[in-house]
DOKOL-334080 format. One record per residue (C-alpha): residue in one letter; chain; y, z, x. Coordinates in Angstrom, 3 decimals. Each point is the difference from the previous one (the first is absolute). Layout:
// residues N
   code   unit         py         pz         px
      a      A          Y          Z          X
...
//
This chain:
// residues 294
   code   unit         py         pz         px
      x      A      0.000      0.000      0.000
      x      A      3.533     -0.797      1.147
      x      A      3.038      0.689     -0.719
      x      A      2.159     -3.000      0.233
      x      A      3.960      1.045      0.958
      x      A      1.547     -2.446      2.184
      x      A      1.934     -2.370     -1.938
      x      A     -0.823     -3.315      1.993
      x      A     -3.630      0.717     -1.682
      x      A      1.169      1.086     -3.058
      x      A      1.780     -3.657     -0.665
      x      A     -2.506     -1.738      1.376
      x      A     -2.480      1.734     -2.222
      x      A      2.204     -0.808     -3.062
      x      A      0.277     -3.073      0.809
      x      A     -3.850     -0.457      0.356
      x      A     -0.362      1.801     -3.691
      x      A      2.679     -2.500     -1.202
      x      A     -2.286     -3.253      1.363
      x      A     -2.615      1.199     -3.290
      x      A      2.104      1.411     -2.435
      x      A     -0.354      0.563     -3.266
      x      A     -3.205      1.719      1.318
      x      A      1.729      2.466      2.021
      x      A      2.602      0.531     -2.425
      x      A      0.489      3.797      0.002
      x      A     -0.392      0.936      3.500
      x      A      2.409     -2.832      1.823
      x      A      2.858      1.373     -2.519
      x      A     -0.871      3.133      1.239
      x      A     -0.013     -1.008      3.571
      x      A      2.972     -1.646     -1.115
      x      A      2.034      2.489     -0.896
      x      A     -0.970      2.435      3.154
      x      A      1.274     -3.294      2.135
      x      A      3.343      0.711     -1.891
      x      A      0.842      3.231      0.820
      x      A     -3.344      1.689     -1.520
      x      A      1.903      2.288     -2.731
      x      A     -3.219      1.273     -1.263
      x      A     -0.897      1.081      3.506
      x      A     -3.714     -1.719     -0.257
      x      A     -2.088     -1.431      2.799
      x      A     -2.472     -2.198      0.560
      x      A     -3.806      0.441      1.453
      x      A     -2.700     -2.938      1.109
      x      A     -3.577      0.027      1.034
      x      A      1.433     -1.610      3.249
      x      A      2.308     -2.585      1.401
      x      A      1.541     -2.782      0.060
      x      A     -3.503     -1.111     -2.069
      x      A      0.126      2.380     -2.742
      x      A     -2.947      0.360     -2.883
      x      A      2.113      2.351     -2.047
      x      A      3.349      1.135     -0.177
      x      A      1.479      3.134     -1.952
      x      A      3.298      1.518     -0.792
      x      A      0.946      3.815     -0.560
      x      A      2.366      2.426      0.055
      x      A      1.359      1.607      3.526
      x      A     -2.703      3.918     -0.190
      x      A      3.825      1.859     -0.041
      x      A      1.378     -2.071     -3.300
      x      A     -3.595      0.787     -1.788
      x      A     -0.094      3.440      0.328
      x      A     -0.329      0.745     -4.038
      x      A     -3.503     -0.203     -0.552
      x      A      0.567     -0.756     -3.718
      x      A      2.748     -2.663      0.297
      x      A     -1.792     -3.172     -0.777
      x      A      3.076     -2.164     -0.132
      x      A      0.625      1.064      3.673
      x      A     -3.598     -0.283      1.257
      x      A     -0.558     -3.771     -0.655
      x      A     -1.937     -2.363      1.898
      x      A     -0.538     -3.746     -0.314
      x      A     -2.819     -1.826      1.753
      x      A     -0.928     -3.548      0.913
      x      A     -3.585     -0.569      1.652
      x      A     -1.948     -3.058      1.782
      x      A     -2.902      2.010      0.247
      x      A     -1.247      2.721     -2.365
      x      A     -1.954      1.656      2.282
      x      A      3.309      0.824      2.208
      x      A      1.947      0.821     -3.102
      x      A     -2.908      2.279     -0.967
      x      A      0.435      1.830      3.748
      x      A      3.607      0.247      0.079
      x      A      0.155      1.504     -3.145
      x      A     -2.129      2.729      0.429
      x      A      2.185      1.105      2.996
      x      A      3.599     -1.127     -0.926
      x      A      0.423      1.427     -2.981
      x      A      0.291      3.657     -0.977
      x      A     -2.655      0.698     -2.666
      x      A      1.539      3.519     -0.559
      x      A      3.125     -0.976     -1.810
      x      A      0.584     -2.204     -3.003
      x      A      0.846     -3.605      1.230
      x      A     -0.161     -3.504     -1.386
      x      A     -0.916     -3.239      1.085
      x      A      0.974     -3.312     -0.609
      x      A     -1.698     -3.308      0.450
      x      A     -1.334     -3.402     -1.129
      x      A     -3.173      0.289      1.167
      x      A     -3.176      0.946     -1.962
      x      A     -1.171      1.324      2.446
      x      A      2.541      3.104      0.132
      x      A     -0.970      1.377     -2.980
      x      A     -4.064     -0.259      1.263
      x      A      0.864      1.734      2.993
      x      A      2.330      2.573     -1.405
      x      A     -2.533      1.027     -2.330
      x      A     -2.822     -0.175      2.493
      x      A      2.069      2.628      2.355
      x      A      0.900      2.099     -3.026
      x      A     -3.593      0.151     -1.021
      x      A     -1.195      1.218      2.913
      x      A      2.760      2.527      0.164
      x      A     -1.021      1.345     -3.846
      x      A      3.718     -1.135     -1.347
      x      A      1.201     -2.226     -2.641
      x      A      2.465     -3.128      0.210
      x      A      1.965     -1.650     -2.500
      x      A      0.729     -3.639      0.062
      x      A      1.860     -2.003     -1.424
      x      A      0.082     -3.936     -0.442
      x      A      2.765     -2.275     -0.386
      x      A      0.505     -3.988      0.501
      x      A      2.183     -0.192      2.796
      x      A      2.875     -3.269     -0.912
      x      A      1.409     -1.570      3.157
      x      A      3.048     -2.722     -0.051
      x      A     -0.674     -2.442      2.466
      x      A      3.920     -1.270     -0.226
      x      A      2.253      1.688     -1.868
      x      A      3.176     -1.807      1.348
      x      A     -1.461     -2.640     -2.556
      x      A      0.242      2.255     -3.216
      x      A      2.976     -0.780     -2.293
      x      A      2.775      1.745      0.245
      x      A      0.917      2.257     -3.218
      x      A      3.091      0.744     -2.520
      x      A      0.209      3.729     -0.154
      x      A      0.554      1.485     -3.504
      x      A      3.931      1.066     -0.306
      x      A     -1.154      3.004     -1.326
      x      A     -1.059      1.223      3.750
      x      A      1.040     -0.253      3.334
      x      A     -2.378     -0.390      3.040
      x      A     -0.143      2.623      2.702
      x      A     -2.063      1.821      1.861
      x      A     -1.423      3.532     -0.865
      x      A      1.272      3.326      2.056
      x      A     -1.394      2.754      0.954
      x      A      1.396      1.853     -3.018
      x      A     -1.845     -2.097     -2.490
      x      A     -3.551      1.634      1.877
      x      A     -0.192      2.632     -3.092
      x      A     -0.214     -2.891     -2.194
      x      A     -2.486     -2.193      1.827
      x      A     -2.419      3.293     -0.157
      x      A      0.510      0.405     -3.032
      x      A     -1.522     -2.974     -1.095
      x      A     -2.065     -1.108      2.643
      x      A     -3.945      0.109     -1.054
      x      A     -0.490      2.176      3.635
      x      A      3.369      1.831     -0.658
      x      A      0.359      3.754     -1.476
      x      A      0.365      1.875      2.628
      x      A      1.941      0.826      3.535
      x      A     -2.140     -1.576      2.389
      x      A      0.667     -3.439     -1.770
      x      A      3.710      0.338     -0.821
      x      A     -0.196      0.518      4.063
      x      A     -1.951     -2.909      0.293
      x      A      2.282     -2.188     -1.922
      x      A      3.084      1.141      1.225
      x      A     -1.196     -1.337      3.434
      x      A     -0.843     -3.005     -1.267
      x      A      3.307     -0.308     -1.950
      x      A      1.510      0.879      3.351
      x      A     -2.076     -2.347      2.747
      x      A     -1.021     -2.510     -2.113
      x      A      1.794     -3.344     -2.048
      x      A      0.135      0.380     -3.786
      x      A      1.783     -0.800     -2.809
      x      A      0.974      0.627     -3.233
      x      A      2.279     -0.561     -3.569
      x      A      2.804      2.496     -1.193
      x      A      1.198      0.026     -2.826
      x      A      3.845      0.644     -0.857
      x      A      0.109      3.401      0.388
      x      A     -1.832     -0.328      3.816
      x      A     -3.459      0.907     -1.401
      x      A     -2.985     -1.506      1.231
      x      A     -2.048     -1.605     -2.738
      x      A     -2.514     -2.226      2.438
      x      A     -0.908     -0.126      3.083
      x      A     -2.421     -0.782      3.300
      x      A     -0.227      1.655      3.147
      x      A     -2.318     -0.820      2.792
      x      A     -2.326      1.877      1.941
      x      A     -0.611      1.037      4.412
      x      A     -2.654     -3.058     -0.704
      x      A      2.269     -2.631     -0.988
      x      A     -1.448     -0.297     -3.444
      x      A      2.293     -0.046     -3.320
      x      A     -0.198      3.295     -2.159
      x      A      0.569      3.053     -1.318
      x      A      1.609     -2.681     -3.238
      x      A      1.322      1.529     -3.217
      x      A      2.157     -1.393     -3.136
      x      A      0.959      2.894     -2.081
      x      A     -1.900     -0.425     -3.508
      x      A      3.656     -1.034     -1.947
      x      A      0.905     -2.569      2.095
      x      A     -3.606     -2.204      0.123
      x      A     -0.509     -2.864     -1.575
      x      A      3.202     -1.688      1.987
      x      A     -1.867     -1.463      2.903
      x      A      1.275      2.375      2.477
      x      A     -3.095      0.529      2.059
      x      A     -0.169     -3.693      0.354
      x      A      3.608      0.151      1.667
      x      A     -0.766      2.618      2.150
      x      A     -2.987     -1.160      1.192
      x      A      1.315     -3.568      0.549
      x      A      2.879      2.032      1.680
      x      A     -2.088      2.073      2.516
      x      A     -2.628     -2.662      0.889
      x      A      3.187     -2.094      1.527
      x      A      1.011      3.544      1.888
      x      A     -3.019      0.438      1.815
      x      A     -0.213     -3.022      0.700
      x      A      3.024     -0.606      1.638
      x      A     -1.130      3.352      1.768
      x      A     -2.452     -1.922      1.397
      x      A     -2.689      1.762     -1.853
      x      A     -2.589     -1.438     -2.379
      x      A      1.011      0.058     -3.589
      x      A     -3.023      1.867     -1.724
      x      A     -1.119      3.020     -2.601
      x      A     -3.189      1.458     -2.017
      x      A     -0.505     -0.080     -3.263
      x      A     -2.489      2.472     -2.229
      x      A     -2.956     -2.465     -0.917
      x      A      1.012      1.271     -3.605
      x      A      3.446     -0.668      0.456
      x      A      0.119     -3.651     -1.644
      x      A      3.659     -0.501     -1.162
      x      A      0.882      0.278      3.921
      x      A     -2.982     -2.356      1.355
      x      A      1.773     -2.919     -2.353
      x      A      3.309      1.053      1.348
      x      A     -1.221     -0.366      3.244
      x      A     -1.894     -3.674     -0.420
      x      A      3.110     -1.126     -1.718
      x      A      1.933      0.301      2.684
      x      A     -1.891     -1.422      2.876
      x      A     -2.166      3.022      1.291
      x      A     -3.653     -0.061      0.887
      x      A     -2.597      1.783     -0.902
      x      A     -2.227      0.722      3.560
      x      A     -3.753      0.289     -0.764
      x      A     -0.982      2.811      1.337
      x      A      1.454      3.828     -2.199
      x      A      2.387      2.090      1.924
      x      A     -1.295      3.852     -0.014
      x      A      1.638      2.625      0.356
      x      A     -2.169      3.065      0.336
      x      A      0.999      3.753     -0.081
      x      A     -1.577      2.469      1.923
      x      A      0.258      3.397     -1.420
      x      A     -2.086      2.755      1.721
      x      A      1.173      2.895     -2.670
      x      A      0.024     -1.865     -2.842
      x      A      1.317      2.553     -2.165
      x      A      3.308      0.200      1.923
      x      A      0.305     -4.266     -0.693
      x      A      2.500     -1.611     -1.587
      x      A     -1.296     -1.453     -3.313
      x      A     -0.253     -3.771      0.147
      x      A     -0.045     -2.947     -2.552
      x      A     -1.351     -3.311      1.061
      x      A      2.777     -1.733     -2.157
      x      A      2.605     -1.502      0.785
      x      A     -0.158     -0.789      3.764
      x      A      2.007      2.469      2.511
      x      A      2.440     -3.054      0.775
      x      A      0.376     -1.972     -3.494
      x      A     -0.476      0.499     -3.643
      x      A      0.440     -1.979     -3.161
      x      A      3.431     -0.719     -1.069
//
C-alpha cells in the first residue's frame, strides 16, 4: 500500500484515470479536487506504482477522527483487479468507525460485504444509475423564470439544505454541507425576498447533488435550469458533468435523458458501514443524496 503525495504523481495519475472515464468517475473527481487545493483534506492509496491495480481515496486519519461521522469518513474506489482491491481494503480502511464507500464497480459491494461478513457486521448499500454528460457546452442555453434570480447558495442557507436533504437532520450533515456550500460550485434560485426556493450543490467528488426545489415552487422546471446551469459550471471547471439518481427516482432519470446525459451501465453504490448500528443515522433509499424529483 502507498500513499501517493507528490503532486507530479498525483496529475499524472489523474490524468491516467481521465484516459477511461466514465469508469473512474468518482475517484478522478476526487483526485481532482485534492489536485486543487484538497479542501476535504483526502488522500490517495495504490497497490503500487506507476502500474497501479487499484486506487482509493480517503480522508487525512486527523480530519476522521469522529468515528460516527459518515459524511466525513468517505471513500471512493476504482479497481483493475479485484483481488488488489480486495487487499487494500482490508488494510486501508478503518473497520472501527462508520464510513462509506463509493463506486461503479460491482465488485465493491461483493467485497465490502465479503470483509464485513467475516468481521460479523452489517452494510447498507445503496444503488443508483450514475448520468454522465459527455458535452455539456452543447446543451441549450435557458430563459430563467422572472420570478427568480440565479445565484449561488451560502453558507447560511446550510440549515436549509439539512433540512431537506434525505441524509440531513442532524449536525454532522449541516457540517457536511456547509463545507460543501463553502469548497464546492453550486447554484441556486431566490426568490424576491432573497429566499432560496431551488437549488444544486456539488460534492469533494465532482458529482452534482445535494438538489432540492421547495414543494411550492415545483412544477416550474427549475431543476431542469439548475441542472442545465451546473453541468456548464463543472465543466468549465474542467470537471466531468455527472450525478446519481435513486433507481426509483423516475421523474429525474427523464430529466436527465432529455437533456443529453447518459445513463453508464454499470449502478453506482454507495455503501454505509455502520459498526454500532443503533447509534446510525436512519436512511431512505429515495431520492438520491445529490438529486431528487422536481
Amino acid at each position: 500500500m502507498l500513499i501517493l503525495s507528490c503532486s507530479s504523481k498525483l496529475r499524472l495519475l489523474e490524468g491516467t484515470l481521465w484516459r477511461v472515464l466514465p469508469n473512474t468517475l468518482p475517484v478522478y473527481g476526487a483526485v481532482m479536487t485534492i489536485n486543487r487545493g484538497n479542501p476535504a483534506a483526502q488522500e490517495v492509496l495504490v497497490d503500487s506504482w506507476p502500474k497501479f491495480k487499484v486506487v482509493l481515496t480517503r480522508p487525512h486519519r486527523e480530519v476522521a477522527s469522529d468515528d460516527s461521522d459518515f459524511y466525513t469518513n468517505t471513500y471512493t474506489v476504482y479497481y483493475r483487479d479485484l483481488g488488489a482491491y480486495r487487499t487494500l481494503l482490508g488494510s486501508a480502511v478503518n473497520w472501527g468507525q462508520t464510513f462509506r464507500i463509493h463506486g461503479l464497480q460491482d465488485g465493491v459491494y461483493e467485497v465490502s460485504k465479503d470483509i464485513a461478513e467475516a468481521k460479523g457486521i452489517k452494510l447498507d448499500v445503496f444503488r443508483y444509475f450514475t448520468y454522465f454528460h459527455p458535452d455539456p457546452s452543447s446543451m441549450p442555453e435557458i430563459r430563467l423564470d422572472p420570478a427568480v434570480r440565479l445565484s449561488s447558495l451560502d453558507v447560511s442557507h446550510a440549515d436549509l439544505l439539512n433540512e431537506t436533504w434525505v441524509f440531513g437532520g442532524n449536525e454532522k450533515s449541516r457540517k457536511y454541507l456547509a463545507s460543501l456550500i463553502r469548497h464546492f460550485p453550486s447554484v441556486c434560485l431566490l426568490d424576491a425576498a432573497g429566499h432560496p426556493v431551488s437549488w444544486t450543490a456539488s460534492d469533494l467528488f465532482g458529482a452534482m447533488g445535494p438538489a432540492y426545489t421547495l414543494p411550492q415552487h415545483r412544477g416550474r422546471g427549475y431543476m431542469g435550469m439548475l441542472n442545465n446551469l451546473m453541468a456548464k459550471r463543472l465543466h468549465a471547471l474542467g470537471y466531468p458533468s455527472y450525478g446519481n439518481v435513486a433507481v426509483e427516482n423516475y421523474r429525474m432519470q427523464r430529466l436527465q435523458e432529455r437533456q443529453g446525459f447518459q445513463c453508464l451501465p454499470s449502478l453506482c453504490h454507495f455503501i454505509l458501514h455502520n459498526p454500532a448500528l443503533e447509534k446510525a443515522p436512519t436512511l431512505t433509499p429515495s431520492p438520491a443524496p445529490g438529486t431528487a424529483p422536481k
